[in-house]
Chimera marker file (.cmm) of the C-alpha trace (Angstrom):
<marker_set name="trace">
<marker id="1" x="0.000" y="0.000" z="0.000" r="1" g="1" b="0" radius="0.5"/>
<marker id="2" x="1.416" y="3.218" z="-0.988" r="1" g="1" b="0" radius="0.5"/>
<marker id="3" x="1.930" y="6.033" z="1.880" r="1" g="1" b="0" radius="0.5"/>
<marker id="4" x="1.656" y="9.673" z="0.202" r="1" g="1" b="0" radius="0.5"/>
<marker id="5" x="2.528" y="12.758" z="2.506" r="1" g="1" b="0" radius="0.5"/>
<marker id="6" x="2.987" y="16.542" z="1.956" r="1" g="1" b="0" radius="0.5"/>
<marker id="7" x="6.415" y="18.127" z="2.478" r="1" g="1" b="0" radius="0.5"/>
<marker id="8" x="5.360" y="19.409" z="6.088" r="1" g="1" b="0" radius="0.5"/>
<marker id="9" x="3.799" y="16.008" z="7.123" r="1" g="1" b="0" radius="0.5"/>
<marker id="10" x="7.172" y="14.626" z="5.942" r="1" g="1" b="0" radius="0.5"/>
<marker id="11" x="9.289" y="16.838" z="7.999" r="1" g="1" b="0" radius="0.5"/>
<marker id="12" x="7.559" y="16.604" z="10.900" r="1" g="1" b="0" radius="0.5"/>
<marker id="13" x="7.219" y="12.959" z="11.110" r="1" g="1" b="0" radius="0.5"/>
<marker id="14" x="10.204" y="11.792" z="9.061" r="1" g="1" b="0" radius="0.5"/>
<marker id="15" x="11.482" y="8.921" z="11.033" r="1" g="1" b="0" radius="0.5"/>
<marker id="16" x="8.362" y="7.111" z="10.736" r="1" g="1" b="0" radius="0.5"/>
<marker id="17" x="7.953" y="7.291" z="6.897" r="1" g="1" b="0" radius="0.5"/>
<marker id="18" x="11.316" y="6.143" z="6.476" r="1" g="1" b="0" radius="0.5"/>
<marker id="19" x="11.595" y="3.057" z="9.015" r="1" g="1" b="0" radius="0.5"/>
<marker id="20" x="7.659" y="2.314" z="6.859" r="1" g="1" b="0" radius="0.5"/>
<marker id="21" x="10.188" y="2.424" z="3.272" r="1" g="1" b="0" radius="0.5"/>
<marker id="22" x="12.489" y="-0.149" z="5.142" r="1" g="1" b="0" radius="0.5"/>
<marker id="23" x="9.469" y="-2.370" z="5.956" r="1" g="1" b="0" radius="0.5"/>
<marker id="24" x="8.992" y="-2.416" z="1.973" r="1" g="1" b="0" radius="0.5"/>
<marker id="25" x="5.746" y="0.076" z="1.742" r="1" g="1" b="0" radius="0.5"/>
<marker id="26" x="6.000" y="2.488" z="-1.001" r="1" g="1" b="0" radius="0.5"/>
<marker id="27" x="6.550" y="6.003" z="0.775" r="1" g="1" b="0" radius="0.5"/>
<marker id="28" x="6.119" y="9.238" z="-1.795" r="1" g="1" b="0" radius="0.5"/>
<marker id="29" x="6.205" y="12.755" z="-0.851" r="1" g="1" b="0" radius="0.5"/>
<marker id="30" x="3.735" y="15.479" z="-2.608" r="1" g="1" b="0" radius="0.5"/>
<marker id="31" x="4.142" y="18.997" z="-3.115" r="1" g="1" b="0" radius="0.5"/>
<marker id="32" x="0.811" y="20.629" z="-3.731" r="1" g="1" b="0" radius="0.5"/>
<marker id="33" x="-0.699" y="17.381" z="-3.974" r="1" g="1" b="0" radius="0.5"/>
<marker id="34" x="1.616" y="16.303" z="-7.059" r="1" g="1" b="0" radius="0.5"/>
<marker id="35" x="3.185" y="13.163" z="-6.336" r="1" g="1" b="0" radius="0.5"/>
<marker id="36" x="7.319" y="14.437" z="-6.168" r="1" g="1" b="0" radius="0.5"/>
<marker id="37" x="9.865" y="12.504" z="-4.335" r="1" g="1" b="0" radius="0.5"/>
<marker id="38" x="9.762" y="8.509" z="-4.054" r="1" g="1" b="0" radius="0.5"/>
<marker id="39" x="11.376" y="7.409" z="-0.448" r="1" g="1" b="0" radius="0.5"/>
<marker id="40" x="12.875" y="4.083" z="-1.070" r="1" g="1" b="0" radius="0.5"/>
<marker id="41" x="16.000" y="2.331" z="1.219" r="1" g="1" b="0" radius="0.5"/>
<marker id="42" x="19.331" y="2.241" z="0.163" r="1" g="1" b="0" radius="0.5"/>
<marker id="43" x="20.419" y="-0.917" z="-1.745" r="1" g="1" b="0" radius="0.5"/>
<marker id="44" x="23.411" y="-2.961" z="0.456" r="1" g="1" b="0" radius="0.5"/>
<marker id="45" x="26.660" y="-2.859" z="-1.358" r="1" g="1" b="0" radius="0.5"/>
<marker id="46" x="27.901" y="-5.673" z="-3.545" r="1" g="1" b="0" radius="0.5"/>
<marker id="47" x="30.620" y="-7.245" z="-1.500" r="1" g="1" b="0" radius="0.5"/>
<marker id="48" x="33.303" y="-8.514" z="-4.141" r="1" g="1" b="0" radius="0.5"/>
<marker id="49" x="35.847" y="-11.451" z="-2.621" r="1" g="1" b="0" radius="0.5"/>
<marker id="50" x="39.013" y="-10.629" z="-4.600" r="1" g="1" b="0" radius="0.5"/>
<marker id="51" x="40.592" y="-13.649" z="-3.731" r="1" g="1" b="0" radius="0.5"/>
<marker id="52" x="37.709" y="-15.999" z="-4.981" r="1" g="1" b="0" radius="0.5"/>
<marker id="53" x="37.527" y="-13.662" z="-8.039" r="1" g="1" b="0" radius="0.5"/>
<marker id="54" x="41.641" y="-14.799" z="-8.197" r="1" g="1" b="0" radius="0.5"/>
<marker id="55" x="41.175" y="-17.901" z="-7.412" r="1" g="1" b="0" radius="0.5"/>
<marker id="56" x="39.025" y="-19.272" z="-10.486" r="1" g="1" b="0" radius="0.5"/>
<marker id="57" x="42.301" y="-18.453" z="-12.361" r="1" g="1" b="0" radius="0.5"/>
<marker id="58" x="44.671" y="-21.033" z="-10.522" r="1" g="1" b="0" radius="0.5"/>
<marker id="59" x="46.182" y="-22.773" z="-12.350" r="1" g="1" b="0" radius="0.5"/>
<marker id="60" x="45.622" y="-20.937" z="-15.805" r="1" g="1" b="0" radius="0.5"/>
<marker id="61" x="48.273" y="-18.021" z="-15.546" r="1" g="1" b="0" radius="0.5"/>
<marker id="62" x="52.054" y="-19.006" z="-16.600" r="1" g="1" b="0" radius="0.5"/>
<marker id="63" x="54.370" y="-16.925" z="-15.228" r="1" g="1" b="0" radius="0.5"/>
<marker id="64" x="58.275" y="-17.578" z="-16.138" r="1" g="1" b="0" radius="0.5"/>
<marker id="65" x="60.383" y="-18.285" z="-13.840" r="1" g="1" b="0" radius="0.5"/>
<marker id="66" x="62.313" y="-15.032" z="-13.223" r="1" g="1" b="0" radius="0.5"/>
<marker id="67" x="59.466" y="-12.961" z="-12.714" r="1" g="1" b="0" radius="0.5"/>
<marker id="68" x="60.494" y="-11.825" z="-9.703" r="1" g="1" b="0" radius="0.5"/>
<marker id="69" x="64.165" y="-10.764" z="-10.755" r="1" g="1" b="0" radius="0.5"/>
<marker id="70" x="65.114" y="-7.366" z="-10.484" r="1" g="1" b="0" radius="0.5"/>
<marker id="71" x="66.340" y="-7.769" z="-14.021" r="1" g="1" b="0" radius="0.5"/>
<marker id="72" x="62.889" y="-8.545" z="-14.939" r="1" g="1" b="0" radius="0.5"/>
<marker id="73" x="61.310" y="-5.794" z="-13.279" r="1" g="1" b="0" radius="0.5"/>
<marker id="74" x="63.857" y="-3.227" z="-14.766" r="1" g="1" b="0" radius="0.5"/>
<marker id="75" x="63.066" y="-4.783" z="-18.761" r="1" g="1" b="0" radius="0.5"/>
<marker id="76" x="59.567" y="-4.564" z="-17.742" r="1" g="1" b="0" radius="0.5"/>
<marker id="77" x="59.767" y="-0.930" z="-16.889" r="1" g="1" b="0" radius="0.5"/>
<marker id="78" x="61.673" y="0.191" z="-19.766" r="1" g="1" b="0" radius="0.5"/>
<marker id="79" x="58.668" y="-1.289" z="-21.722" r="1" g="1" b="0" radius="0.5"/>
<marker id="80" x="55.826" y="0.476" z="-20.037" r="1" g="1" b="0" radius="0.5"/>
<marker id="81" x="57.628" y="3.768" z="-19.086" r="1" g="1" b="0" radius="0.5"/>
<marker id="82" x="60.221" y="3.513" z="-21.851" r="1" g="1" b="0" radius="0.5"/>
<marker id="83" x="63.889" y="3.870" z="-22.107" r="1" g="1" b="0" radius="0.5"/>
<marker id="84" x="63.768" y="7.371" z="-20.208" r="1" g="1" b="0" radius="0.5"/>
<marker id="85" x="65.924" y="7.810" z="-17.271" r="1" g="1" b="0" radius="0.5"/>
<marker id="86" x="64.684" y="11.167" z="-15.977" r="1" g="1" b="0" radius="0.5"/>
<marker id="87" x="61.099" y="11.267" z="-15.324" r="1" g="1" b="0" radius="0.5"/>
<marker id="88" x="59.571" y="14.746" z="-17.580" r="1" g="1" b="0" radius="0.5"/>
<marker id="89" x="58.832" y="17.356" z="-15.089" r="1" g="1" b="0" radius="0.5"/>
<marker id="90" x="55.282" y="18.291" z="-15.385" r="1" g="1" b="0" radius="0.5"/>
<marker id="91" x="53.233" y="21.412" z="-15.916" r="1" g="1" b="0" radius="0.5"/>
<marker id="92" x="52.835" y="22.388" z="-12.283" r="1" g="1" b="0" radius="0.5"/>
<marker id="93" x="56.161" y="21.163" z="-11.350" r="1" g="1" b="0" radius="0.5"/>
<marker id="94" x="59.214" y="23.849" z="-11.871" r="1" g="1" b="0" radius="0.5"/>
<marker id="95" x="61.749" y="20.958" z="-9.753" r="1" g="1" b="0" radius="0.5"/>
<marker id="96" x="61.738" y="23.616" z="-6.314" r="1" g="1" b="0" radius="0.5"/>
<marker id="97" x="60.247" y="22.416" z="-3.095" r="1" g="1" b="0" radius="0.5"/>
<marker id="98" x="57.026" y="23.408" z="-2.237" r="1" g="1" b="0" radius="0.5"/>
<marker id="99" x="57.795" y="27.046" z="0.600" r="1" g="1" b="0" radius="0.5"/>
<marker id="100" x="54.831" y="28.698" z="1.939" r="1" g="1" b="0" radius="0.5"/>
<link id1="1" id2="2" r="1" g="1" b="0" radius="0.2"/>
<link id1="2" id2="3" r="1" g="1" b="0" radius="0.2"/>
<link id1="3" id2="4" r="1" g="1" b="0" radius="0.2"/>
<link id1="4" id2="5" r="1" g="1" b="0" radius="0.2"/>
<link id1="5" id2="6" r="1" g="1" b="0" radius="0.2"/>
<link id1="6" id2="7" r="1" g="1" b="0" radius="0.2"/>
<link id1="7" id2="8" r="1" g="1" b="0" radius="0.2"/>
<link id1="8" id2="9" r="1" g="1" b="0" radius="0.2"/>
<link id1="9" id2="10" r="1" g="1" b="0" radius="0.2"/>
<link id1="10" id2="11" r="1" g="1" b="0" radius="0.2"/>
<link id1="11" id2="12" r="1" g="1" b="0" radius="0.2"/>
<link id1="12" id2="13" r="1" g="1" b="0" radius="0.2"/>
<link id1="13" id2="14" r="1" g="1" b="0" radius="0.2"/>
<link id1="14" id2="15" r="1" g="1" b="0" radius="0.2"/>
<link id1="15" id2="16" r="1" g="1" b="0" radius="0.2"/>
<link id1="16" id2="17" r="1" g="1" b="0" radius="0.2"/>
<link id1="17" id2="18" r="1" g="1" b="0" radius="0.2"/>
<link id1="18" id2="19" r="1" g="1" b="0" radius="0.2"/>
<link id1="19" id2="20" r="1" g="1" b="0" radius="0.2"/>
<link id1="20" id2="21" r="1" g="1" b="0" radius="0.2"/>
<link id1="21" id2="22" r="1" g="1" b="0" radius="0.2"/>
<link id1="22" id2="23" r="1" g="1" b="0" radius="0.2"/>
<link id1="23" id2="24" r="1" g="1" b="0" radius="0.2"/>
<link id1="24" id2="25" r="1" g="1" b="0" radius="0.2"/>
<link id1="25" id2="26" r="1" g="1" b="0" radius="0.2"/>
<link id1="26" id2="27" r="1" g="1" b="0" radius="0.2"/>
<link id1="27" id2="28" r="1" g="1" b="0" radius="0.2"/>
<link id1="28" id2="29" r="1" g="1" b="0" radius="0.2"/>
<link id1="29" id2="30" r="1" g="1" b="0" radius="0.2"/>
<link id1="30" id2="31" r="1" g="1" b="0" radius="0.2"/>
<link id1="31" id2="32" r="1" g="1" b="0" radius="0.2"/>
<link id1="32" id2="33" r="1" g="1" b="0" radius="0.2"/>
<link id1="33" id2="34" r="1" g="1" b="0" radius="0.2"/>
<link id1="34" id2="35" r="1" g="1" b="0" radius="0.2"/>
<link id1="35" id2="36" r="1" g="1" b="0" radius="0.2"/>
<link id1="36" id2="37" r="1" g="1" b="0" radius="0.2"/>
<link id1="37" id2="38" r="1" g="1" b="0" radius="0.2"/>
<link id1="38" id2="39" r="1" g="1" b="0" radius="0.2"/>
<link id1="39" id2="40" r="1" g="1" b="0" radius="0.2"/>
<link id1="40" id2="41" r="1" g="1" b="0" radius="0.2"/>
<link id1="41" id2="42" r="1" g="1" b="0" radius="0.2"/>
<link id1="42" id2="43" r="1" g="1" b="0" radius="0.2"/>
<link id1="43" id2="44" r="1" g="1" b="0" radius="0.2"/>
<link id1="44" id2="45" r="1" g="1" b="0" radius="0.2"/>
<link id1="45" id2="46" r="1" g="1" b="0" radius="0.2"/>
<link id1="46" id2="47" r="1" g="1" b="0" radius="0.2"/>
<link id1="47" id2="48" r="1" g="1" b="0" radius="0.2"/>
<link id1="48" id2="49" r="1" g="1" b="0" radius="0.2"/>
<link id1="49" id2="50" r="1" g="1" b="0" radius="0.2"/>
<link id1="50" id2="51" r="1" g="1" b="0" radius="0.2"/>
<link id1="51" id2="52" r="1" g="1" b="0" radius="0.2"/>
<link id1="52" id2="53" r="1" g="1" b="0" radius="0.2"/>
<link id1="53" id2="54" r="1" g="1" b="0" radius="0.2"/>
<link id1="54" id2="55" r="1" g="1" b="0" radius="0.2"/>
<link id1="55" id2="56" r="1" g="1" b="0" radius="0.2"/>
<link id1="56" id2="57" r="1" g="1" b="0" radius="0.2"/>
<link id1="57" id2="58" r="1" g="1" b="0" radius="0.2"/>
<link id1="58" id2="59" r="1" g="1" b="0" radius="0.2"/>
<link id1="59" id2="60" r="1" g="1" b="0" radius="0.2"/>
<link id1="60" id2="61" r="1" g="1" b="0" radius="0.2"/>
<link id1="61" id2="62" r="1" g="1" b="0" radius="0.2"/>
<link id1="62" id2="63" r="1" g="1" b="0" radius="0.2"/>
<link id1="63" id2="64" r="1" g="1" b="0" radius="0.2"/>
<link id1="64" id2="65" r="1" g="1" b="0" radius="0.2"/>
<link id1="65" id2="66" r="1" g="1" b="0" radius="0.2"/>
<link id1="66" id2="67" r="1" g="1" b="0" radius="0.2"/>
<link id1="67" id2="68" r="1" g="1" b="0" radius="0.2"/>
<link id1="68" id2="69" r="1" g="1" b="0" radius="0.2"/>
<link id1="69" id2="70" r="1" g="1" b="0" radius="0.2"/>
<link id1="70" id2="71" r="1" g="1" b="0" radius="0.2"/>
<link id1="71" id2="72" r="1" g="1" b="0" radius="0.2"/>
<link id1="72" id2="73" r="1" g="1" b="0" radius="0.2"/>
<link id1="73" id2="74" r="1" g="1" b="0" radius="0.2"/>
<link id1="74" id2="75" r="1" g="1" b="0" radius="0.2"/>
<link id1="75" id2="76" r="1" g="1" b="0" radius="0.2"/>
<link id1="76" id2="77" r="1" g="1" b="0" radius="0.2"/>
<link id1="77" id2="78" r="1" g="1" b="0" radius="0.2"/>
<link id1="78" id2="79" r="1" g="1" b="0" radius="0.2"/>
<link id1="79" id2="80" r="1" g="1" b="0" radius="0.2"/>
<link id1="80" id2="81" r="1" g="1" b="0" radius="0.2"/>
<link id1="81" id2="82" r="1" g="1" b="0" radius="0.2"/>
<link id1="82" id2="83" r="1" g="1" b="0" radius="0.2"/>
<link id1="83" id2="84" r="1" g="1" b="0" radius="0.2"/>
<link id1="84" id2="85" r="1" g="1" b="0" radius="0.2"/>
<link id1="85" id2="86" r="1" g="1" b="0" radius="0.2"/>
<link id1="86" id2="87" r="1" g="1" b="0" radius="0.2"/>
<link id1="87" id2="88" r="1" g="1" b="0" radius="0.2"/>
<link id1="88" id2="89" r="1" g="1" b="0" radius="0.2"/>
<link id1="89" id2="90" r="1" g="1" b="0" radius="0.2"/>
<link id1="90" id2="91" r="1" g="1" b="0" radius="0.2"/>
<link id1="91" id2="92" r="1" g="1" b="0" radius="0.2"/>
<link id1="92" id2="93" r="1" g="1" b="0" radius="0.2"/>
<link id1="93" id2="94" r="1" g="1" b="0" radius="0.2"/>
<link id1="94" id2="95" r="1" g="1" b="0" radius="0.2"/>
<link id1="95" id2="96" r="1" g="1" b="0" radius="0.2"/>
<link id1="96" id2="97" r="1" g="1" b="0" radius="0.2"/>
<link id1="97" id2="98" r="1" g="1" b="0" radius="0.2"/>
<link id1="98" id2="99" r="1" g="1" b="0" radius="0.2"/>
<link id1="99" id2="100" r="1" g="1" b="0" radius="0.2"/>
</marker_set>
């Protein structure tokens, strides 16, 4: 069953409209009459396990056998951030410290 109340009904007795939109009643909220605001609760988060998301690919992934050299992690730099050695100072940056 659907509860409809004006904006000063709502204000004043808040707390009970919204613990009736918990209990699963439709709640809207009128302004001259005109139906204007729907008061619904707030859907729970989608909890995502990582590690069972991880998991499904056990077995699957091949990693070589030096992929945790340093020599591998330098190659594999150079290839994503390429073959420069000094970083390009940006826009905003002039190379000072920061003074106030």
């Amino acid at each position: 069953m659907a509860v409809t109340a004006n904006i000063h009904e709502a204000k004043t007795t808040l707390s009970k409209l919204i613990e009736r939109a918990l209990a699963g009643e439709e709640v809207i909220i009128a302004k001259a009459g005109k139906p204007t605001v729907r008061l619904v609760p707030v859907e729970k988060p989608v909890v995502v396990d990582r590690a069972a998301i991880m998991g499904k690919y056990a077995g699957r992934m091949i990693l070589s056998d030096d992929w945790e050299d340093p020599v591998f992690d330098a190659e594999m730099e150079r290839k994503w951030f390429g073959d420069d050695e000094v970083a390009p100072v940006h826009a905003a940056e002039d190379g000072k410290p920061f003074k106030r």
